[in-house]
LUMLUMDREN-2810 file (N, C-alpha, C; in Angstrom, 1 decimal):
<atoms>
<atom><aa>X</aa><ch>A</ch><at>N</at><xx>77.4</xx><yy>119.8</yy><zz>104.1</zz></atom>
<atom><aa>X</aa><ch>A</ch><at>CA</at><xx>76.0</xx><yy>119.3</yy><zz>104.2</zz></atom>
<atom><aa>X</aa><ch>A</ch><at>C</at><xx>75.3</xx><yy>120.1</yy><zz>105.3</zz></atom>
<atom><aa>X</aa><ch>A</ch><at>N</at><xx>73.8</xx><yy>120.1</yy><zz>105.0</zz></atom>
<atom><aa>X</aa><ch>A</ch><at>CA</at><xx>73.3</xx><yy>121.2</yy><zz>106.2</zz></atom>
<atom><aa>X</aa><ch>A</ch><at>C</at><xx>72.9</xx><yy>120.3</yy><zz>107.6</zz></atom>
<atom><aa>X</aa><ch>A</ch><at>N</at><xx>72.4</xx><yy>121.0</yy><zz>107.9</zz></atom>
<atom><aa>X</aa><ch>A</ch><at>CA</at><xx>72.3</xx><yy>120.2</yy><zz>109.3</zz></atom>
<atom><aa>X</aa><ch>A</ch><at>C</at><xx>70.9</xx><yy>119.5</yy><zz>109.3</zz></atom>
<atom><aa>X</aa><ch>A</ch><at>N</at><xx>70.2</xx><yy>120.0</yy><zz>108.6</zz></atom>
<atom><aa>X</aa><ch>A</ch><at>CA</at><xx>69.2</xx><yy>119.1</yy><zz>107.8</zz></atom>
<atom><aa>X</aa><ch>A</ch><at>C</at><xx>69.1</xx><yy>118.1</yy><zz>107.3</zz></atom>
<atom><aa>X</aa><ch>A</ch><at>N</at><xx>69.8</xx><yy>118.2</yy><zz>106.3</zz></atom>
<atom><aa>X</aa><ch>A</ch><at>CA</at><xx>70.1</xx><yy>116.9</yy><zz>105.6</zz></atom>
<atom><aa>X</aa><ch>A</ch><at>C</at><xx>71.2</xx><yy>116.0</yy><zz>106.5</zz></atom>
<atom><aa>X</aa><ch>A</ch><at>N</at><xx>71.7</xx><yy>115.9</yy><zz>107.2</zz></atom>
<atom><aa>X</aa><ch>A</ch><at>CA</at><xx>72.2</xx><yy>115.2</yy><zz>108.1</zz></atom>
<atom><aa>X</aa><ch>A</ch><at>C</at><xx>71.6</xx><yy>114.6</yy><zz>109.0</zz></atom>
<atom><aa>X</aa><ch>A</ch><at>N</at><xx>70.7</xx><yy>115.4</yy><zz>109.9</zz></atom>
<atom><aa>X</aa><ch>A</ch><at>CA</at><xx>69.4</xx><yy>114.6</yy><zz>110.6</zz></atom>
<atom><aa>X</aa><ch>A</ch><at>C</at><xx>68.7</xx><yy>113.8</yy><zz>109.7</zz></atom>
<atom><aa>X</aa><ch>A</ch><at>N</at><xx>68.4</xx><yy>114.3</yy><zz>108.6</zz></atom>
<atom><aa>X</aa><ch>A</ch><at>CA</at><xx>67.4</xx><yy>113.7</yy><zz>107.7</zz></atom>
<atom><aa>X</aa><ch>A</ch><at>C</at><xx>68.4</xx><yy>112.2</yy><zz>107.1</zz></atom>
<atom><aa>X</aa><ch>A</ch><at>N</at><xx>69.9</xx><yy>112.2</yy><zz>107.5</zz></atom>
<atom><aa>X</aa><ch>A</ch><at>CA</at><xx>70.8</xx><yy>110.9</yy><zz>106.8</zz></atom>
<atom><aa>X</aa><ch>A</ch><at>C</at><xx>70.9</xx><yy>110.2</yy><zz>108.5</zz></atom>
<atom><aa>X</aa><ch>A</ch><at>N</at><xx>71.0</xx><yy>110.6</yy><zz>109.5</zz></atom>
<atom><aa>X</aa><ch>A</ch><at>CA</at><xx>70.8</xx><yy>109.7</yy><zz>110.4</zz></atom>
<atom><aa>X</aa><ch>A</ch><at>C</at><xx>69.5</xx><yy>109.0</yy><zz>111.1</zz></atom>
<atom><aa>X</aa><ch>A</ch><at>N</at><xx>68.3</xx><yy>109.7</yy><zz>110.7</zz></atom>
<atom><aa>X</aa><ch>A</ch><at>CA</at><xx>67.5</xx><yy>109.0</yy><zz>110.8</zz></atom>
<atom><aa>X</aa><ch>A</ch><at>C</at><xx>66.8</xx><yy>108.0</yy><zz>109.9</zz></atom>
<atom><aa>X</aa><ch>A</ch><at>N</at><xx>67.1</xx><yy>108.2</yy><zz>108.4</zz></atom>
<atom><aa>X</aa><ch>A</ch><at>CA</at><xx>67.4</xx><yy>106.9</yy><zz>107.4</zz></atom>
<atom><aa>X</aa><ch>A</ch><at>C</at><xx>68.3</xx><yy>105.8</yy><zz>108.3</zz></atom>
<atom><aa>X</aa><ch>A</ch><at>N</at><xx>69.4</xx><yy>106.1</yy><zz>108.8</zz></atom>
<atom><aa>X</aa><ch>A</ch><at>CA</at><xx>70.2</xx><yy>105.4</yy><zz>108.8</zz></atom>
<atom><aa>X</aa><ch>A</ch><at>C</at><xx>69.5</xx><yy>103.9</yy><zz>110.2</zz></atom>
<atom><aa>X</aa><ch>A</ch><at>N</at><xx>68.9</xx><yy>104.5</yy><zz>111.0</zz></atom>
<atom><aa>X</aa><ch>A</ch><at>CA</at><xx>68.1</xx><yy>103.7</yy><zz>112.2</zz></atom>
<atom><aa>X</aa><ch>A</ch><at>C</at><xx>67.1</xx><yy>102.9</yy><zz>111.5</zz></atom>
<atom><aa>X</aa><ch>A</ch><at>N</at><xx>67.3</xx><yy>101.5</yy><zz>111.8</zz></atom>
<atom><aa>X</aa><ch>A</ch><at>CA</at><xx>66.5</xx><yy>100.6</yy><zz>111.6</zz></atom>
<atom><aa>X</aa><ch>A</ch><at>C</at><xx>65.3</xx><yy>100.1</yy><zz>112.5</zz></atom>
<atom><aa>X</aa><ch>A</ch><at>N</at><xx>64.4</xx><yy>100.4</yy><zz>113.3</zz></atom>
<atom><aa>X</aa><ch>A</ch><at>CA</at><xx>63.5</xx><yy>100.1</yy><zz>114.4</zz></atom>
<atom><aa>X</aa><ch>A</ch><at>C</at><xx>63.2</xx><yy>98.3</yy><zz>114.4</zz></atom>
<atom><aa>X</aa><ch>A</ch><at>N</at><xx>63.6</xx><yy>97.6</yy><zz>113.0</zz></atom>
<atom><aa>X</aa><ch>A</ch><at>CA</at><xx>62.8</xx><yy>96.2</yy><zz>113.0</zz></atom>
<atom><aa>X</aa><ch>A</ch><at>C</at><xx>63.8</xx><yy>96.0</yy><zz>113.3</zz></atom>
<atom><aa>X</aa><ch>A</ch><at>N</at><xx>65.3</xx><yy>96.0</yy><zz>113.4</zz></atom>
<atom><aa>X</aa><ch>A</ch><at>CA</at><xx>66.0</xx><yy>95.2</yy><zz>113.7</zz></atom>
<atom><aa>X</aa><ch>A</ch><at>C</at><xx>66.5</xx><yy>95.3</yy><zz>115.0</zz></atom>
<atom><aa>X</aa><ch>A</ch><at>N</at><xx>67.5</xx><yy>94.1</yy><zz>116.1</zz></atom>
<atom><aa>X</aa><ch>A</ch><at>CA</at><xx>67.9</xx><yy>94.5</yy><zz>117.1</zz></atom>
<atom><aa>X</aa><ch>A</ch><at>C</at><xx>69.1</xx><yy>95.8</yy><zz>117.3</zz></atom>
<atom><aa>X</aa><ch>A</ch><at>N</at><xx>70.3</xx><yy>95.8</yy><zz>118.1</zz></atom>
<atom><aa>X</aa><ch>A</ch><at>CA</at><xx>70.2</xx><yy>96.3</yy><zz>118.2</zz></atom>
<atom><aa>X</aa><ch>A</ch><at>C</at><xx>72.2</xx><yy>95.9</yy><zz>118.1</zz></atom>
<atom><aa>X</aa><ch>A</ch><at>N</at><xx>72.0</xx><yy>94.6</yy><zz>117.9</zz></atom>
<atom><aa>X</aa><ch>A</ch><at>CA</at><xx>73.3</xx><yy>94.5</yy><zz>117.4</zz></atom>
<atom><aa>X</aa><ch>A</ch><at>C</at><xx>73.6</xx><yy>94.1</yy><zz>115.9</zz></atom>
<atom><aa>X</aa><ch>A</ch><at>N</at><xx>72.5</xx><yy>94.3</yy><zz>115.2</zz></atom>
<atom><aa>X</aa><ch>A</ch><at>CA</at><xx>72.4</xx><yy>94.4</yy><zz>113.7</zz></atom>
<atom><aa>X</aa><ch>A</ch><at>C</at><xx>72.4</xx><yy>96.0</yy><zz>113.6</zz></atom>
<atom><aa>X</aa><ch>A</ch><at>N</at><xx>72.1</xx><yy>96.6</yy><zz>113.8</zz></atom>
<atom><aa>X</aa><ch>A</ch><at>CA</at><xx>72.0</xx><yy>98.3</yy><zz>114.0</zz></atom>
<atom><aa>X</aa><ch>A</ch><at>C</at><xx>73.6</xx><yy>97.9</yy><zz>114.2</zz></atom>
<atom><aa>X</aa><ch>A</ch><at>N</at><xx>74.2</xx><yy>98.3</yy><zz>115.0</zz></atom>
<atom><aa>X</aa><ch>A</ch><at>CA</at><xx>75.6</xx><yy>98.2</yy><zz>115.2</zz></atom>
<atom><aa>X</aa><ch>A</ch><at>C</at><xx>76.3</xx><yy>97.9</yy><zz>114.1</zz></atom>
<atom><aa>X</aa><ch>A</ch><at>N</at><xx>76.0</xx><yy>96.4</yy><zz>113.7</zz></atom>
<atom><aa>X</aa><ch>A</ch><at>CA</at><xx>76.7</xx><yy>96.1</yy><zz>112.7</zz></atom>
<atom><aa>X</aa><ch>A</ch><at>C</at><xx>76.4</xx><yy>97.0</yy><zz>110.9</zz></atom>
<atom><aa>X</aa><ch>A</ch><at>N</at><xx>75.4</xx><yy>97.8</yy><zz>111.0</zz></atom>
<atom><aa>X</aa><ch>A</ch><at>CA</at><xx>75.1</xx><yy>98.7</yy><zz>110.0</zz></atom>
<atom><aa>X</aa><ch>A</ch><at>C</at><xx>75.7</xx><yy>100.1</yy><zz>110.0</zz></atom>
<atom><aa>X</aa><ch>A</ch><at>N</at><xx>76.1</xx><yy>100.5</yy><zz>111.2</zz></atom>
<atom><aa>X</aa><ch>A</ch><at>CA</at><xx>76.8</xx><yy>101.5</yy><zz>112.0</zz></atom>
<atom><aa>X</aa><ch>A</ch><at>C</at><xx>78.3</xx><yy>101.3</yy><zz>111.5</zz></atom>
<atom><aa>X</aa><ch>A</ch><at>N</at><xx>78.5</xx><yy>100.2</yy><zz>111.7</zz></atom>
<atom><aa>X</aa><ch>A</ch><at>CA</at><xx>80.0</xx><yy>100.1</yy><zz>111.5</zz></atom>
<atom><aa>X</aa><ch>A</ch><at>C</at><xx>80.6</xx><yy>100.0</yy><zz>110.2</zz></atom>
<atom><aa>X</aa><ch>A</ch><at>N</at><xx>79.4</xx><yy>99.5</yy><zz>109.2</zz></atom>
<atom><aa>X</aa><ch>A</ch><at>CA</at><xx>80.0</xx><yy>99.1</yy><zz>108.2</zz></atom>
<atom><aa>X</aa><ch>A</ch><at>C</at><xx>79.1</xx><yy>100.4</yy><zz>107.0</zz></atom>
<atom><aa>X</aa><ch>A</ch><at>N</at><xx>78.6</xx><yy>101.4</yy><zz>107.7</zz></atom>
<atom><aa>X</aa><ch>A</ch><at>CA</at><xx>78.2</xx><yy>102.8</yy><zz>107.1</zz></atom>
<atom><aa>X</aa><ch>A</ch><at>C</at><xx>79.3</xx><yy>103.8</yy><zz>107.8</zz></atom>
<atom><aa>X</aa><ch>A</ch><at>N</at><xx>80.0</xx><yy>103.6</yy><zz>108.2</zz></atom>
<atom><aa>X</aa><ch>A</ch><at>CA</at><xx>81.4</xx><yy>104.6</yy><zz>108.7</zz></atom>
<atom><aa>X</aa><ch>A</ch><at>C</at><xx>82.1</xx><yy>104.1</yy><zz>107.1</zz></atom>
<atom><aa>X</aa><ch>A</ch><at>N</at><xx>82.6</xx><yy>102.9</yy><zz>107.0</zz></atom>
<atom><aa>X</aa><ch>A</ch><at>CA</at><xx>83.7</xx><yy>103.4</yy><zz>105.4</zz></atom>
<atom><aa>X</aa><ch>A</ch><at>C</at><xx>83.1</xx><yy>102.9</yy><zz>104.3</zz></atom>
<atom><aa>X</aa><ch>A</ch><at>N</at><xx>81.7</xx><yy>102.6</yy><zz>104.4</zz></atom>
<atom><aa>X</aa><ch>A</ch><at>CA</at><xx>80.9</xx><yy>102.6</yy><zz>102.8</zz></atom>
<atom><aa>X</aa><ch>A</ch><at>C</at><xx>79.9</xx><yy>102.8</yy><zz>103.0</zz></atom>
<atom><aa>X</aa><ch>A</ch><at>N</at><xx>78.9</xx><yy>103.1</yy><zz>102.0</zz></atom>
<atom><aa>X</aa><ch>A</ch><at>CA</at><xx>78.1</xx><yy>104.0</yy><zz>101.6</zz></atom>
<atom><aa>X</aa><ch>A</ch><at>C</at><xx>77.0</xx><yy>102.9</yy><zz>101.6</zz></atom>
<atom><aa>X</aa><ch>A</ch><at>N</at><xx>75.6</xx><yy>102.6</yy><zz>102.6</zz></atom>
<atom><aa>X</aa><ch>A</ch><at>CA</at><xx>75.1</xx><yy>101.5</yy><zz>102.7</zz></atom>
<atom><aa>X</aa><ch>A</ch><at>C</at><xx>73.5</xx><yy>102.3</yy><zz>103.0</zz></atom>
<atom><aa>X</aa><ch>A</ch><at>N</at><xx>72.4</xx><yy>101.3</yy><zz>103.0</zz></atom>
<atom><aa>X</aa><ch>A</ch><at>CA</at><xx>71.1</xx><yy>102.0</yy><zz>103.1</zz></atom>
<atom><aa>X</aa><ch>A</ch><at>C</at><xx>70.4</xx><yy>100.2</yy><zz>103.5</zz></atom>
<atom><aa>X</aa><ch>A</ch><at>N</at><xx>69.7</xx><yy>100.9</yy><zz>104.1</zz></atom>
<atom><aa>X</aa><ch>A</ch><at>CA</at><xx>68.7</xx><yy>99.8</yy><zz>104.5</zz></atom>
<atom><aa>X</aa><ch>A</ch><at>C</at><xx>67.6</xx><yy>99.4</yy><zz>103.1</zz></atom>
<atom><aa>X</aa><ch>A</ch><at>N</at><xx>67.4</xx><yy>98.4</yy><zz>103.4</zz></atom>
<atom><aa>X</aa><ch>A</ch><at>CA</at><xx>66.1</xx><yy>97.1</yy><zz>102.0</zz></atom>
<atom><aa>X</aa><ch>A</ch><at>C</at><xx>65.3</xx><yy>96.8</yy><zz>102.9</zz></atom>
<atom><aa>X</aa><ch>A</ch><at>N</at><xx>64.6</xx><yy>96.9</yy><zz>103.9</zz></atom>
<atom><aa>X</aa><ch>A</ch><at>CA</at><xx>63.6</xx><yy>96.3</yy><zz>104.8</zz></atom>
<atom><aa>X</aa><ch>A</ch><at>C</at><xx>64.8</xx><yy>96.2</yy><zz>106.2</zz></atom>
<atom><aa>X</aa><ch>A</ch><at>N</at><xx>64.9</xx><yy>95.1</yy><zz>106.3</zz></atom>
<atom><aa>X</aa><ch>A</ch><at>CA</at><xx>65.7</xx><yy>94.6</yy><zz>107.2</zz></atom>
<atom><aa>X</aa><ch>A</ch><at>C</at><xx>67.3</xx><yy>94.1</yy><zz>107.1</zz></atom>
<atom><aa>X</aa><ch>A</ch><at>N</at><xx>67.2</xx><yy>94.2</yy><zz>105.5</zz></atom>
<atom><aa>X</aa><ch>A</ch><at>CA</at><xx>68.5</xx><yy>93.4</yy><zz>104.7</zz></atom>
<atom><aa>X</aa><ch>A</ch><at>C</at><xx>69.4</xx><yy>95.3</yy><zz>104.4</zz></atom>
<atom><aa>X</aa><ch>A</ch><at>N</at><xx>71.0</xx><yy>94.7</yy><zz>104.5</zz></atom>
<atom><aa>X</aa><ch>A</ch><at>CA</at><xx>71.8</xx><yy>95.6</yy><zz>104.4</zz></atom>
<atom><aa>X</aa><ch>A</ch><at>C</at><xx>72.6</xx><yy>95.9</yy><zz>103.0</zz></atom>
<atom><aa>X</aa><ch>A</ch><at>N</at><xx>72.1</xx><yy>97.3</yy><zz>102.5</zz></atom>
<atom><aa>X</aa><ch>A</ch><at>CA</at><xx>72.7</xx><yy>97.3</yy><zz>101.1</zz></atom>
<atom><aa>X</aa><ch>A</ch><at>C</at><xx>74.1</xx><yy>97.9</yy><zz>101.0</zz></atom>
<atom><aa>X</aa><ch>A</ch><at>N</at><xx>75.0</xx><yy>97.6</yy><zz>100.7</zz></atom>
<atom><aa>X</aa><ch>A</ch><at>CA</at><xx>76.6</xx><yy>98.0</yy><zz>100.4</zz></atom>
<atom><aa>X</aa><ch>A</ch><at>C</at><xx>76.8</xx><yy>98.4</yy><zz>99.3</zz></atom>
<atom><aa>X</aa><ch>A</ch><at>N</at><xx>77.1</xx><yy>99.8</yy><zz>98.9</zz></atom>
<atom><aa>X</aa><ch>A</ch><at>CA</at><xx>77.6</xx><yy>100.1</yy><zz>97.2</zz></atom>
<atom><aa>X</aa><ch>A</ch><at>C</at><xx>76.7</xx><yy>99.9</yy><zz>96.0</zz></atom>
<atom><aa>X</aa><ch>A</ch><at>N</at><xx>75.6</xx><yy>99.3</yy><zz>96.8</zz></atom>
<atom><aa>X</aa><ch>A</ch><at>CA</at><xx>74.5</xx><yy>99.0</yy><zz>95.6</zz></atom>
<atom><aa>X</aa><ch>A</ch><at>C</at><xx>75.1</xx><yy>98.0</yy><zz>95.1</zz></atom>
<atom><aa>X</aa><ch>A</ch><at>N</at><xx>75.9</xx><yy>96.9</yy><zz>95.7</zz></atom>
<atom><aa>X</aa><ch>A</ch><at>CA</at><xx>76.6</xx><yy>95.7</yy><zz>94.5</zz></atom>
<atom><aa>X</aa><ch>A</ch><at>C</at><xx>76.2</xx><yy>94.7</yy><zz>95.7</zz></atom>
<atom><aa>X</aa><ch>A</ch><at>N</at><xx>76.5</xx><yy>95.0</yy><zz>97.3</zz></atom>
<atom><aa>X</aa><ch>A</ch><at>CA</at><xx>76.6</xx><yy>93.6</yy><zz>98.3</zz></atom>
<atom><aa>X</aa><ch>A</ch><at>C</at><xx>75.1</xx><yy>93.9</yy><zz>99.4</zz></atom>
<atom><aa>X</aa><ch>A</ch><at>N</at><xx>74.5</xx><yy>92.5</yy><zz>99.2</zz></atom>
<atom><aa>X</aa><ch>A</ch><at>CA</at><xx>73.5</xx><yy>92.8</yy><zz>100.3</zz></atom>
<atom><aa>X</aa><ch>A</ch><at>C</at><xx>73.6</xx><yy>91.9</yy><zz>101.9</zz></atom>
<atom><aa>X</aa><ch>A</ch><at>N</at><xx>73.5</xx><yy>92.4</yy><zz>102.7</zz></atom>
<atom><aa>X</aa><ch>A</ch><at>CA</at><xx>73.6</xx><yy>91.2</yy><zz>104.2</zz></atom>
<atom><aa>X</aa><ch>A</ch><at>C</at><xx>72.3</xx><yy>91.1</yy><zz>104.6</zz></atom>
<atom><aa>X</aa><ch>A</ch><at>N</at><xx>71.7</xx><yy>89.9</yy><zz>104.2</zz></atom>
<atom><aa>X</aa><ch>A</ch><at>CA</at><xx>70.2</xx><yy>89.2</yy><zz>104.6</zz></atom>
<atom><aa>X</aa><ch>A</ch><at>C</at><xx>70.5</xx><yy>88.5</yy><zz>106.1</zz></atom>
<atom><aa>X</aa><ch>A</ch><at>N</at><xx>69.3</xx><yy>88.6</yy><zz>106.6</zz></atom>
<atom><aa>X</aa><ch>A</ch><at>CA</at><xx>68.7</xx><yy>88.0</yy><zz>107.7</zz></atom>
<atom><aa>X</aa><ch>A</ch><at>C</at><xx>69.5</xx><yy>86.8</yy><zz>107.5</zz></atom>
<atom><aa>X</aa><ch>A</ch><at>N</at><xx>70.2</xx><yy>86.1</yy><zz>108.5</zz></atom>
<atom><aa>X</aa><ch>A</ch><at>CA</at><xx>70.4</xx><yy>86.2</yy><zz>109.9</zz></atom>
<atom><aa>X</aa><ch>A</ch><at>C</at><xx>71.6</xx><yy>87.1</yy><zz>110.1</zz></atom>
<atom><aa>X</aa><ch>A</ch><at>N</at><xx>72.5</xx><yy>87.5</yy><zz>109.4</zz></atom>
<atom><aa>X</aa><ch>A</ch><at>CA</at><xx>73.4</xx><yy>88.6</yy><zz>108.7</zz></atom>
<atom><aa>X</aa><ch>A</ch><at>C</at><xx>74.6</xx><yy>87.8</yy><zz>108.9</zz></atom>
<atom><aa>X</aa><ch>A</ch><at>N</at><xx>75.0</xx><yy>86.9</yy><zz>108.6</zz></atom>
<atom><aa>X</aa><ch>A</ch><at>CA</at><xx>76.0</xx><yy>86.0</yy><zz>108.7</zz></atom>
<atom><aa>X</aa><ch>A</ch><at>C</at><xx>77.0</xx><yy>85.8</yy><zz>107.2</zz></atom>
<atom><aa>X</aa><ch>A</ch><at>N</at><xx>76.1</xx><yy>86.2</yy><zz>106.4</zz></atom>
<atom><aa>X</aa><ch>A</ch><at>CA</at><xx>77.1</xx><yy>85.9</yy><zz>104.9</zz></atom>
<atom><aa>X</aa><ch>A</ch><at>C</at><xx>76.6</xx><yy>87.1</yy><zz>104.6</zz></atom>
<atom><aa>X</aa><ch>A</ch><at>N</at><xx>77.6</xx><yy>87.3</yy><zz>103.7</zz></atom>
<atom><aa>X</aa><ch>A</ch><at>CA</at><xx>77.4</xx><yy>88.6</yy><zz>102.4</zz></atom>
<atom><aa>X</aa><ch>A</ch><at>C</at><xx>77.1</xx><yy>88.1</yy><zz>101.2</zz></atom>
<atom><aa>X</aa><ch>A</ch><at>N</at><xx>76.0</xx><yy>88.4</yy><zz>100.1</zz></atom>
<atom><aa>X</aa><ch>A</ch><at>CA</at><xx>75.6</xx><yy>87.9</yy><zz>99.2</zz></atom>
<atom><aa>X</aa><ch>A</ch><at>C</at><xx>75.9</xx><yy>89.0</yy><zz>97.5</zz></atom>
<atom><aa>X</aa><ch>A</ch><at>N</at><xx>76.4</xx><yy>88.7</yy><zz>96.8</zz></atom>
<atom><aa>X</aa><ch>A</ch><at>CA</at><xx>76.4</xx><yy>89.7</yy><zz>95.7</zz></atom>
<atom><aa>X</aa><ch>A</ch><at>C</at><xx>75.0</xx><yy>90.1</yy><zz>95.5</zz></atom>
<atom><aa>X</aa><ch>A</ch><at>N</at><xx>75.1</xx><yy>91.8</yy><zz>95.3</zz></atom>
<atom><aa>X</aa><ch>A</ch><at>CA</at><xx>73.6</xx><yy>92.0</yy><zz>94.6</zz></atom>
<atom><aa>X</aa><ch>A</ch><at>C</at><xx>73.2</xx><yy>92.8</yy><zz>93.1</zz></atom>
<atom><aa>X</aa><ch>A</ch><at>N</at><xx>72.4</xx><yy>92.5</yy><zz>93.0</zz></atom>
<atom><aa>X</aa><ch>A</ch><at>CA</at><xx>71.8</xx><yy>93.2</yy><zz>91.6</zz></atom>
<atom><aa>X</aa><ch>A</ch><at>C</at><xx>72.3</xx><yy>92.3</yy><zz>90.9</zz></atom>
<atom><aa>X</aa><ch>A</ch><at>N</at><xx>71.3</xx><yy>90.6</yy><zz>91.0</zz></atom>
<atom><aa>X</aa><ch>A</ch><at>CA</at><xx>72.0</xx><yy>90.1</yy><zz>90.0</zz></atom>
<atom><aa>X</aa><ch>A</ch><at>C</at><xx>73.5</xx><yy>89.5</yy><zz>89.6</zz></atom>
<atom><aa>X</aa><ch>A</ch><at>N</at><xx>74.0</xx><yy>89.6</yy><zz>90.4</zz></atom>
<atom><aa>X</aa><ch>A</ch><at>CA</at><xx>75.1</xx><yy>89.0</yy><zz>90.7</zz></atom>
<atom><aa>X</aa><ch>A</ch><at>C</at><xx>76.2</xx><yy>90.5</yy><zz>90.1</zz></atom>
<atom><aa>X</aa><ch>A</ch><at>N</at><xx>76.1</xx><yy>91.2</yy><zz>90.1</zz></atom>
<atom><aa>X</aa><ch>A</ch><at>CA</at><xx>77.2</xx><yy>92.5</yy><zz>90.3</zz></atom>
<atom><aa>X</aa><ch>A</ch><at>C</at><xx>78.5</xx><yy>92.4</yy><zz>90.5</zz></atom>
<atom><aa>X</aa><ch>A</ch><at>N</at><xx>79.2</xx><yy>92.6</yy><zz>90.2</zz></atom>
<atom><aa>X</aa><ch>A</ch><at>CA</at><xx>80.8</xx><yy>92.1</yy><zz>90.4</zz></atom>
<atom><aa>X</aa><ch>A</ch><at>C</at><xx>81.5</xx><yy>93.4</yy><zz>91.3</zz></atom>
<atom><aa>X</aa><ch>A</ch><at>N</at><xx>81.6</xx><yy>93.4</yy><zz>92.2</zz></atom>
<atom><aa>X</aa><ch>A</ch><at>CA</at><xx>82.7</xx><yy>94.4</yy><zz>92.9</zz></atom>
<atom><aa>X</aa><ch>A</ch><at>C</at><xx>84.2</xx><yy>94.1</yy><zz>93.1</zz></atom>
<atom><aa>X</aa><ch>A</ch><at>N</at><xx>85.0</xx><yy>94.4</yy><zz>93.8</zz></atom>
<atom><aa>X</aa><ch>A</ch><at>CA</at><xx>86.4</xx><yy>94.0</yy><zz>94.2</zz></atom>
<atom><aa>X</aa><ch>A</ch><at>C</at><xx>86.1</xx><yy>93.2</yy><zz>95.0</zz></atom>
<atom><aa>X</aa><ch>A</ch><at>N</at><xx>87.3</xx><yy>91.8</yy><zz>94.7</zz></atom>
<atom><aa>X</aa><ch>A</ch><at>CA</at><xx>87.4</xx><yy>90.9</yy><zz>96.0</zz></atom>
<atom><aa>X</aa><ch>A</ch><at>C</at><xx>87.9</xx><yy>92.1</yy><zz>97.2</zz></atom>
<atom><aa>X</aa><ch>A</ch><at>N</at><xx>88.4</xx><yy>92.3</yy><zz>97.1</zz></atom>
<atom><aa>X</aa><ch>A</ch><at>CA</at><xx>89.1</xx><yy>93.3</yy><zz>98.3</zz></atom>
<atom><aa>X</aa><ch>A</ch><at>C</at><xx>87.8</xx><yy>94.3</yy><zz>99.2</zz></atom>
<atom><aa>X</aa><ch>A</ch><at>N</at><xx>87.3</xx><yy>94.5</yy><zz>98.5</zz></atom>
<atom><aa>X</aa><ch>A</ch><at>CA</at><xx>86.3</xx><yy>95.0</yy><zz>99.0</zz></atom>
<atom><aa>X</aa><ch>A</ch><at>C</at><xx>85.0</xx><yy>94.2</yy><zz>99.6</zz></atom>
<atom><aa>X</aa><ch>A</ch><at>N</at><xx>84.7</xx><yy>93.0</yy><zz>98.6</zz></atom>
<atom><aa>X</aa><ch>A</ch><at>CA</at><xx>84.1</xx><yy>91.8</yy><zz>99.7</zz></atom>
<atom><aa>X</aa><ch>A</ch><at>C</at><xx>84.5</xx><yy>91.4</yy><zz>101.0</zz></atom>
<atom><aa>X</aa><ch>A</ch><at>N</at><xx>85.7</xx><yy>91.0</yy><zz>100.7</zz></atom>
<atom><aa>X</aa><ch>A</ch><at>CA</at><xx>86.7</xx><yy>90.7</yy><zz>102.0</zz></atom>
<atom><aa>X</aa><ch>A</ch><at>C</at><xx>86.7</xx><yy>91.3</yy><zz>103.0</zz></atom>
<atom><aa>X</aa><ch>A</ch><at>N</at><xx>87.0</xx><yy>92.8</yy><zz>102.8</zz></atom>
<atom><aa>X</aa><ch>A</ch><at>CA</at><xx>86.6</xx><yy>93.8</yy><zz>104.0</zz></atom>
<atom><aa>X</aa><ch>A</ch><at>C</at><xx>85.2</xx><yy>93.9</yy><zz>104.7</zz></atom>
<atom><aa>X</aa><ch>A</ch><at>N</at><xx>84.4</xx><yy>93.4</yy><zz>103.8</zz></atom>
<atom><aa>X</aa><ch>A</ch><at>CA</at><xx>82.9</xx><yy>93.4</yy><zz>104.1</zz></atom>
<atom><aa>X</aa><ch>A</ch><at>C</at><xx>82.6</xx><yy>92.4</yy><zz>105.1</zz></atom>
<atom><aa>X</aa><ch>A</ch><at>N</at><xx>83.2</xx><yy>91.6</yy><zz>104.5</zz></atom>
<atom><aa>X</aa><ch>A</ch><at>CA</at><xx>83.0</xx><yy>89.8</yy><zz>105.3</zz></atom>
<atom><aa>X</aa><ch>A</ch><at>C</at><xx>83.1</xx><yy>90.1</yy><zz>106.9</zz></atom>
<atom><aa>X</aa><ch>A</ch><at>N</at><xx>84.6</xx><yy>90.4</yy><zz>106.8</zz></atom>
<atom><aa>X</aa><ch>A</ch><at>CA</at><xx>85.5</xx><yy>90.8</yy><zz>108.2</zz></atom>
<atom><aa>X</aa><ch>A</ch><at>C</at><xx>84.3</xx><yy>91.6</yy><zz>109.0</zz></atom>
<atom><aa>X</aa><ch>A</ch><at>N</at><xx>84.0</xx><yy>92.9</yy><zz>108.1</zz></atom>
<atom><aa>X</aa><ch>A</ch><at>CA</at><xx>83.1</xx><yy>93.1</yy><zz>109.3</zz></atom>
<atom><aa>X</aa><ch>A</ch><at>C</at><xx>81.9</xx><yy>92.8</yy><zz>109.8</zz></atom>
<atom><aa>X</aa><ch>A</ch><at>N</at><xx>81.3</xx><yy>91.8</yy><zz>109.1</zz></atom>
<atom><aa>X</aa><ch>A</ch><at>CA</at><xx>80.3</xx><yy>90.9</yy><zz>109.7</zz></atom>
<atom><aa>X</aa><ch>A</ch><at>C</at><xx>80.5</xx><yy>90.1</yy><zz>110.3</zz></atom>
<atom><aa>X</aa><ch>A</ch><at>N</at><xx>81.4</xx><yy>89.2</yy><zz>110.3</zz></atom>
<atom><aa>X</aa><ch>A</ch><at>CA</at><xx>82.5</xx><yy>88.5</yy><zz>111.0</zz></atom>
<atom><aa>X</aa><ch>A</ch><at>C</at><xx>82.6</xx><yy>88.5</yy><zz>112.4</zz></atom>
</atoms>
């Protein structure tokens, strides 16, 4: 990846609306999956979203089926 497009994937990655331990919690859980910001709501794999207050994880796209296993891990790290 150039050094460009990496600046240009860390500053997608900063959220300014949110605090600053939801940033954190987006940090952590964009180290082992592939995640992008929705406004303020957190997208996972394009299947899991974490809405405001970020306490649950919700299926997305319509209810999307991923691995429990991979829910689970998700949970934990909002957890």
């Amino acid at each position: 990846m150039t050094a460009l497009k990496q600046a240009e994937k860390n500053i997608d990655a900063v959220n300014s609306k949110v605090s600053s331990d939801v940033q954190a919690l987006y940090d952590r859980i964009s180290f082992i999956y592939p995640c992008r910001w929705e406004n303020v709501s957190i997208v996972i794999l394009e299947e899991y979203v974490i809405k405001a207050p970020y306490e649950e994880v919700v299926l997305y796209k319509g209810g999307a089926v991923g691995s429990k296993e991979t829910l689970d891990r998700i949970v934990k790290l909002v957890s």
